[in-house]
VMD Tcl script that draws the C-alpha trace (Angstrom):
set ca {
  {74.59 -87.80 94.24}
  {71.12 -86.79 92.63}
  {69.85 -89.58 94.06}
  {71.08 -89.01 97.68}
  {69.82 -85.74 96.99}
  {66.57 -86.73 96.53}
  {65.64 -89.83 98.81}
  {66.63 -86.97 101.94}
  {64.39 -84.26 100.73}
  {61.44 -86.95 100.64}
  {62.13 -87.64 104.55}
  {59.20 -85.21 106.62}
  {60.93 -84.43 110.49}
  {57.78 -86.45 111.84}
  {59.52 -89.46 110.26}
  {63.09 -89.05 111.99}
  {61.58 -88.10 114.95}
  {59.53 -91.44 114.84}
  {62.67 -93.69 113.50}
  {64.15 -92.48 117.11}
  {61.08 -92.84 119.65}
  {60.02 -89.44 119.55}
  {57.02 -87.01 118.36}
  {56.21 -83.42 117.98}
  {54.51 -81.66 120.93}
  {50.86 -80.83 119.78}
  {49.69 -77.28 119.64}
  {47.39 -75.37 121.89}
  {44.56 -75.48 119.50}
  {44.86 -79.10 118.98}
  {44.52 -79.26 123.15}
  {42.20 -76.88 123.91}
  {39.36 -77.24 121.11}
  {38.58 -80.53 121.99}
  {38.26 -79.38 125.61}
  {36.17 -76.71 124.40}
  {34.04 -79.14 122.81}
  {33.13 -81.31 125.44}
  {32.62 -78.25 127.64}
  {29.43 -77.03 125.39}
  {28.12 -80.54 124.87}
  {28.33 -80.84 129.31}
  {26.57 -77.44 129.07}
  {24.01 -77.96 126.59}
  {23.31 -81.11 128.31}
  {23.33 -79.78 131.39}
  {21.29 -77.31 130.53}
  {18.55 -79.69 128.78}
  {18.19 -81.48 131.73}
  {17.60 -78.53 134.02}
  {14.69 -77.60 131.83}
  {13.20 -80.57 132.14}
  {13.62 -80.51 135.89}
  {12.46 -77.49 136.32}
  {10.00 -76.97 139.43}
  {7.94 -74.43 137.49}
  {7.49 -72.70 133.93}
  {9.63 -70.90 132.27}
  {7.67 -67.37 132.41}
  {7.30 -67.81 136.04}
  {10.83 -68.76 136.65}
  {11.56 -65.31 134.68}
  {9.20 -63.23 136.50}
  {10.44 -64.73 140.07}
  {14.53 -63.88 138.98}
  {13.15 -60.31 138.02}
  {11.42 -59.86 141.18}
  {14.38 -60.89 143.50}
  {16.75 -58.82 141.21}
  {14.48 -55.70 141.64}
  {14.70 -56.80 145.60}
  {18.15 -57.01 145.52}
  {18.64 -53.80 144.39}
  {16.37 -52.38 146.10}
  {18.45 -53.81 148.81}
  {15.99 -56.06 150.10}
  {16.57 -59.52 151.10}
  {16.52 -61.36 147.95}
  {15.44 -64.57 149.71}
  {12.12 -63.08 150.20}
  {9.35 -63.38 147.64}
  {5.96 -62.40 147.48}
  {3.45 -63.84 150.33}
  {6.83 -64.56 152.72}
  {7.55 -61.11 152.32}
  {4.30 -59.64 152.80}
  {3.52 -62.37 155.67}
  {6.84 -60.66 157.30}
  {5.15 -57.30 157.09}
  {2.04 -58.25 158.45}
  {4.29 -59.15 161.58}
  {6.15 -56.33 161.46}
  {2.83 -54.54 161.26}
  {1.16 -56.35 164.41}
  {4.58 -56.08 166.52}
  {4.48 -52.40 166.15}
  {0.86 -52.00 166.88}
  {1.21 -54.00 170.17}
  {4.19 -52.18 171.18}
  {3.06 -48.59 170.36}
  {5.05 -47.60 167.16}
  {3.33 -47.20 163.58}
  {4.73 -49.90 161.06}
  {6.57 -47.27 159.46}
  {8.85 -46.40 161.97}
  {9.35 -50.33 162.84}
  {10.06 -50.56 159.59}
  {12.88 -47.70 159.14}
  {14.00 -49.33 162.31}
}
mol new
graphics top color blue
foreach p $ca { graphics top sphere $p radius 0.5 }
foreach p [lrange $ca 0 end-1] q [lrange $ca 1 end] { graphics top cylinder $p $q radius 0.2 }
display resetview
């Protein structure tokens, strides 16, 4: 009886479930942090190779995401930098001095 006793406490559930075709269900962490994992490695990647196709440095890529912040809330059009922005002005500036009005007013307008 001893015996009997003793060869069923040495049998783990992973063992009868495997003598009949089955297994246990694998946790979330055991799903989800290798997901997580190849998530960071796509971004860091990722990442890596936008740096190194970059169109232009890193400080003026800084200074050009500040300006069109301060533009947005400013509520200006963010698509406008710099010389587009001041070459829209200068039109501005030109319309209203052909038609009559000072630039200001055009541009309250």
């Amino acid at each position: 009886m001893q015996k009997l006793r003793d060869s069923i406490s040495d049998i783990e559930i992973d063992d009868l479930l495997g003598k009949v075709g089955l297994m246990r269900r694998p946790g979330f962490a055991a799903q989800a942090l290798p997901s997580l994992g190849f998530f960071a490695m796509g971004f860091t990647v990722g990442a890596g190779v936008g740096l190194l196709f970059a169109p232009m440095k890193g400080q003026e890529m800084r200074e050009k995401i500040l300006e069109q912040l301060s533009n947005l809330a400013r509520g200006e059009d963010a698509g406008e930098t710099g010389s587009a922005k001041d070459a829209h002005a200068d039109g501005a500036s030109r319309d209203a001095h052909a038609s009559g009005t000072t630039a200001t007013t055009y541009a309250q307008a």
